[in-house]
N, C-alpha and C positions, 0 to 999 in steps of 0.2 A: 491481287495482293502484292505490298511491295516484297521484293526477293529475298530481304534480310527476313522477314516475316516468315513468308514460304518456306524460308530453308531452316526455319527453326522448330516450324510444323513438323517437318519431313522429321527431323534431329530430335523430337520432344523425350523421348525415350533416352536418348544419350545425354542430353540436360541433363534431367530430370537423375541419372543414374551418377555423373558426375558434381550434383549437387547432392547426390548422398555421400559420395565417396569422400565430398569437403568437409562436409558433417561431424561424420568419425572422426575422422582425421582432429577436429578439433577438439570434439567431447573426448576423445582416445588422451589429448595433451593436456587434460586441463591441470592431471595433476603433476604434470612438469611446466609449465608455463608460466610464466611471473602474474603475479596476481594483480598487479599491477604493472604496465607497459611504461617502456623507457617513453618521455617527449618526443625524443626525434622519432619512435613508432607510430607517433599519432600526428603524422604532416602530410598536407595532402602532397601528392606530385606534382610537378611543374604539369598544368595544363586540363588537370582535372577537374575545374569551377568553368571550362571553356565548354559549351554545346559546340558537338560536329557534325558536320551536313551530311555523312553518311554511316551509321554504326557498324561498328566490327562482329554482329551475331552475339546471342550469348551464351556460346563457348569461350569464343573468344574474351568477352566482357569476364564471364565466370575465373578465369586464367587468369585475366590482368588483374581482377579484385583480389584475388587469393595472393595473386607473389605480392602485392604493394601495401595490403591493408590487413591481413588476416593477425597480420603481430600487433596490431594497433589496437586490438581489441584486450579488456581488462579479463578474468575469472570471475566473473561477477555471477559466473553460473555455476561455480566448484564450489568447496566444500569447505574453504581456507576466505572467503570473501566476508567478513563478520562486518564491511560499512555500511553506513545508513542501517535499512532493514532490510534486505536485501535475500529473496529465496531464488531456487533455481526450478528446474522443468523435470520433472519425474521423467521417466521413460512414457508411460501413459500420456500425460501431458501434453508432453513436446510432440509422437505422433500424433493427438490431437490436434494440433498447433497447425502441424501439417499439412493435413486434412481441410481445417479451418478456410487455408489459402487454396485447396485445390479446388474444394467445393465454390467457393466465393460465396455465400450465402448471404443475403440480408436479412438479418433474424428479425422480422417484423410479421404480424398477423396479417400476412399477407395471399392465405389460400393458395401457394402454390410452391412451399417450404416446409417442412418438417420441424426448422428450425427451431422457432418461438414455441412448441410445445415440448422440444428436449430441454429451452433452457427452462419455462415454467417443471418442468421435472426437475433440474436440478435445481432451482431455488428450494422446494420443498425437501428435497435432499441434504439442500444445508440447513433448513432451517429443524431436521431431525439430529442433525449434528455438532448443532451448535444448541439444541433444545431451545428455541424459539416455537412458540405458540403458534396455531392455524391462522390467527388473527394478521398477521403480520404477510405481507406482500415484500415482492422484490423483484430489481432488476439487473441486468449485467450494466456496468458502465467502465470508463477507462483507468478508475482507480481512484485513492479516496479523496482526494480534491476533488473531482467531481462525485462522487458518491456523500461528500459533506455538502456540495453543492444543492446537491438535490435536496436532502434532507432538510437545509435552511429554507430552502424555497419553498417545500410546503409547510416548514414554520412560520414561515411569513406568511402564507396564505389562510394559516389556522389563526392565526393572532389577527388580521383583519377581518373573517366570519367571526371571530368574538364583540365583535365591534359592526357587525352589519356592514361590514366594508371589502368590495371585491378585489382584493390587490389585483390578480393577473389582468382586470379589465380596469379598471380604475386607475392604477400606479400604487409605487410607494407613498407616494405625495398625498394620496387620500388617507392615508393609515397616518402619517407623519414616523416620527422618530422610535428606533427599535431599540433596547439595552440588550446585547450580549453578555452573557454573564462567566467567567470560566478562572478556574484558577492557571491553569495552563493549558491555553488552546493552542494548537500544531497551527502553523504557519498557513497549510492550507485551507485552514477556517476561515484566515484571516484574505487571503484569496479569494476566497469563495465571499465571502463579505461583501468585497471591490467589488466581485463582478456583479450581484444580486443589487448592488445601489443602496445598501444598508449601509455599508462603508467602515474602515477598518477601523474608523474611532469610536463605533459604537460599542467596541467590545470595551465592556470592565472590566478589570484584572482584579480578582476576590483572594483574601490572605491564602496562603495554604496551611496547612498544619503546621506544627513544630517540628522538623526533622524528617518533614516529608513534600511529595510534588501533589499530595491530593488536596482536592479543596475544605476548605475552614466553613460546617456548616454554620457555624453560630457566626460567621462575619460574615459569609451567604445570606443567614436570614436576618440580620441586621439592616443589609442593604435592599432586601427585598421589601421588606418591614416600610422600610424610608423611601421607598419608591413604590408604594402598591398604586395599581391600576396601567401602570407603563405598559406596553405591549413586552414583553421578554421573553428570549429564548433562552436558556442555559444548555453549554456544549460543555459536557461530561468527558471527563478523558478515562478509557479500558487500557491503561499501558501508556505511560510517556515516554517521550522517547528516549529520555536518559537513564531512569530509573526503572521502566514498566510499570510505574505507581497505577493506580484503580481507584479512580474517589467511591468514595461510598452512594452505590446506589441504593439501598433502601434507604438511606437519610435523603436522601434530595428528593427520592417520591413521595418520603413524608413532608418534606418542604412543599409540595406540589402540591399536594391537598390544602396547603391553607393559601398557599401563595400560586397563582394560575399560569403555567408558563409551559414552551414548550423544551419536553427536552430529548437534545441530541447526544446519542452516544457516539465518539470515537473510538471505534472499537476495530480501529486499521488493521494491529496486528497481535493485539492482544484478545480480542472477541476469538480468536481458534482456541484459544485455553478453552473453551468451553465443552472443547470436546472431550477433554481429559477430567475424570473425576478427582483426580487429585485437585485441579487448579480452576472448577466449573464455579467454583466460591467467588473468586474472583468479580465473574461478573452477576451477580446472584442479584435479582431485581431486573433485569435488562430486556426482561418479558415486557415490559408495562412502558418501556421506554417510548417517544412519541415517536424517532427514526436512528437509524442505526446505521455507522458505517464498516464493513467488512473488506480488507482487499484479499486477493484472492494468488496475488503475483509476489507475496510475500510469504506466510507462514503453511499456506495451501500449493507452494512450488505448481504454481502453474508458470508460463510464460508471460512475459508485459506482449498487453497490460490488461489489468484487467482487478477488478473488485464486484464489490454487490454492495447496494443500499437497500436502506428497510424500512417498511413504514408502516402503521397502522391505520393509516388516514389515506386508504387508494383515491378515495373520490376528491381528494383536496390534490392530490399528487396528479389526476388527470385534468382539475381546473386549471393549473399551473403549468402543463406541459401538452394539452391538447392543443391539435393540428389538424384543422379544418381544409379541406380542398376536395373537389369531385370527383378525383382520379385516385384518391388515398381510403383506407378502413374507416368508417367511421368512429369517433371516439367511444363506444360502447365499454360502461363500465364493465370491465375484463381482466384478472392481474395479469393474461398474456398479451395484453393490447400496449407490444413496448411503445410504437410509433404516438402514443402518446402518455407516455411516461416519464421518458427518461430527455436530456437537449437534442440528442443525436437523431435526426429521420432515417439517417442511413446507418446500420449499427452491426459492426463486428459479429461473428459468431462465436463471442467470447465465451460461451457458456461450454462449448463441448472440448474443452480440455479439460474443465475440471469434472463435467458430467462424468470422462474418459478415468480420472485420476479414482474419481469415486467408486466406478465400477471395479477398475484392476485390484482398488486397494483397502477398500472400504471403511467404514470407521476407524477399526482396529488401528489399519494402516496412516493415517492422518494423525491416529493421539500418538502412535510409537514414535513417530518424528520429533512432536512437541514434545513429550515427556525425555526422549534422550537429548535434543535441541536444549532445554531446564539444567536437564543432569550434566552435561556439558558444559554451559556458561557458568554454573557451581562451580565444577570442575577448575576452569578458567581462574576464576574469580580466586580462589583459594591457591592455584599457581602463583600469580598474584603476589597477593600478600604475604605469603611465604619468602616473597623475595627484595631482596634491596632493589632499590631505585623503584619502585611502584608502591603507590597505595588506593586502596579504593574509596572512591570518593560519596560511593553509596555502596550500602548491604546490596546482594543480588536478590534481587526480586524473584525474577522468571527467568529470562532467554538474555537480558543486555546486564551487562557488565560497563560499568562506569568507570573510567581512572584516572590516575594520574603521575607525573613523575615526582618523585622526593628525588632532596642533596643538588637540585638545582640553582646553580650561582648565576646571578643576574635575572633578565629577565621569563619570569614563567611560561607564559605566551610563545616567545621565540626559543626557547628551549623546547616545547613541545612539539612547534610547526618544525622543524628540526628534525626531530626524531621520528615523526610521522614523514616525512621528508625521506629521512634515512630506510623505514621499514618499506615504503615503497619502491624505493629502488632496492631491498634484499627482495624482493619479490614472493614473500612465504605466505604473510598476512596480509590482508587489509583492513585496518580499523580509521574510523573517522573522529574529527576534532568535534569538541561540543563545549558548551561552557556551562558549571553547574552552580549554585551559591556563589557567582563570583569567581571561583575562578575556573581556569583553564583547565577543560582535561578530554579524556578521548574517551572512546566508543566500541564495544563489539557486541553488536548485535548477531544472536543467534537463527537462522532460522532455514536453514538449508538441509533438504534431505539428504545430503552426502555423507555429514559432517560426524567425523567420529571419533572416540578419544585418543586417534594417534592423528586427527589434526591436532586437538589441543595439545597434544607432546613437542610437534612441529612449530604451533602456532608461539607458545610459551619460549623454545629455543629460540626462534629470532627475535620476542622481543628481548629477551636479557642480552643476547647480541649486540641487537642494536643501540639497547641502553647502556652498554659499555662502550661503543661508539661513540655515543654525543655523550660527553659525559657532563 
């Protein structure tokens, strides 16, 4: 064994204890620590892109990464980070997370892993939580670009058995041309599109409502009406990202009885309302859905990365992702047989953090988050507009709050990037740009279990701060 090896053998104990002791250290600062880090914290050192012919152990390694990098890192795990959609790692979680890495596990039905039958437990766990039907299968994948990935792919594969035609063995080319249908599909549908070979210009953009991000069923069925027989998927959105709008899903499954299509729900990070009786309205109809996207590293605070896809169609989802070889499971239709499920042959043992998260906390625990997470971005939102220099640019739906600045001279755009500019270097908040009707406005999305109303006291002081700032 080489010596650096050996001697880290001999030392695994004192690692291993000094990599706790970084830990705290950091989750102990998260809530003094800028929520976002200066530029010059995020440059590498002179000489760090260089490979050396002999390493310094990792104590040593452990040592050098902490003093040169540990300030380079955002709060993206505290309770003040409202960008993108962005959750953190419960206590349960993150030791799961752990664990994850100490075990090394390849969660595959592989006969000599426990793994692949904790995460088939927890799928059925969520899918009690989120009140999905027996009917419905699931797998862990790396979040919802690939868990929309999937769900296209056995749309695709359903829309050519309509047709006698095997996509996974045939090609697209046997099927021909697909119409996407959506009034606002998230970016990584549109991803997922490219890579699948359907391609990003098959998606149609359908009217929305008046005054809203959900889809227009009557210019939905307008356009299904003028295109029947087309092969089509329609990709539903549970929560957009700007507004957390919800198209109506009992109007699109009654569109689906006359007009034949497959449909995909986005249900990233608004599908966990479903745990909350208050907000389970939301996605009401989402039983009957043909595949579902859930992440798992956002509204369910597990660690990245990590989501769930869903589907009602297991044996189209193993034509599509089955993996034939001598040395491997055979494909036996199985909802625990991931090795041919999901792209990954090799796959994460994503499942047992939130398996971990579910056991410490249980239902209960998951809707208190969401329902004070709601009560909060309200909260927000009504800070807000109570004040000069902000308005909101939508009602608050659920968890994201929409805005924008008033009384700004010149241009809208640079006046915001600006001010967002400024909030990241006060280092309290972090909220992201986004652009709604045209124009220019930001973002704070809720959905971190830390998060509680003396962030929003905090969160609200810097921005009128900073709004006094750029003025």
């Amino acid at each position: 064994m080489h010596p650096r090896l050996q001697q880290d053998l001999d030392d695994f104990p004192r690692i291993l204890d000094q990599t706790n002791l970084l830990a705290q250290k950091f989750l102990a600062g998260l809530e003094q620590r800028s929520v976002c880090p200066p530029l010059a914290k995020q440059q590498l050192k002179a000489g760090d892109n260089i490979l050396v012919e002999e390493g310094c152990g990792a104590l040593a390694a452990l040592e050098d990464f902490w003093q040169h990098y540990a300030a380079g890192f955002s709060s993206s795990a505290g309770p003040r980070y409202f960008g993108f959609v962005t959750g953190g790692g419960t206590p349960a979680a993150l030791a799961a997370d752990w664990l994850v890495s100490t075990t090394d596990q390849n969660s595959l039905l592989s006969h000599d892993t426990i793994a692949a039958a904790l995460e088939l437990a927890t799928i059925e766990q969520i899918k009690s939580l989120l009140n999905l039907p027996a009917d419905f299968s699931g797998s862990f994948v790396s979040g919802a670009t690939m868990a929309n990935f999937v769900g296209i792919a056995i749309g695709r594969q359903w829309l050519g058995q309509q047709q006698g035609i095997d996509v996974s063995q045939q090609g697209l080319a046997a099927l021909g041309p697909i119409q996407v249908l959506s009034a606002n599909a998230h970016s990584s549908s549109l991803k997922a599109l490219s890579m699948l070979g359907i391609g990003r210009d098959a998606l149609k953009e359908i009217a929305q409502q008046p005054g809203s991000e959900a889809i227009d069923l009557t210019a939905l069925e307008q356009h299904l009406a003028a295109t029947l027989g087309k092969p089509t998927i329609v990709l539903a959105s549970a929560g957009t990202v700007n507004t957390a709008t919800f198209d109506d899903l009992p109007g699109l499954l009654a569109l689906r009885e006359r007009y034949p299509f497959w449909l995909h729900v986005d249900a990233a990070f608004g599908g966990v309302a479903a745990c909350s009786h208050r907000y389970e309205h939301l996605v009401q109809g989402w039983q009957q859905a043909d595949s579902i996207t859930v992440d798992a590293h956002k509204w369910m605070n597990v660690p990245y990365d990590s989501a769930i896809q869903f589907t009602r169609h297991l044996a189209l989802q193993m034509q599509v992702f089955q993996n034939h070889s001598a040395y491997l499971e055979a494909p036996t239709l199985r909802p625990d047989n991931y090795l041919h499920l999901t792209p990954e042959n090799s796959r994460r043992f994503r499942a047992l953090p939130l398996w971990m998260a579910l056991k410490a906390y249980g239902r209960n625990g998951i809707r208190e988050i969401v329902e004070r997470n709601v009560m909060l971005a309200h909260r927000l939102g009504e800070g807000l507009s109570a004040s000069k220099g902000f308005r909101l640019l939508a009602a608050v739906n659920l968890n994201v709050v929409c805005f924008a600045l008033t009384g700004v001279e010149g241009d809208a755009k640079t006046a915001r990037d600006r001010f967002l500019m400024r909030l990241d270097q006060h280092g309290v908040v972090r909220c992201t740009p986004t652009q709604y009707n045209g124009q220019p406005g930001i973002r704070a999305a809720l959905v971190n279990w830390m998060t509680e109303e003396r962030d929003i006291t905090l969160a609200l002081a810097s921005l009128h701060s900073c709004r006094q700032e750029v003025a």
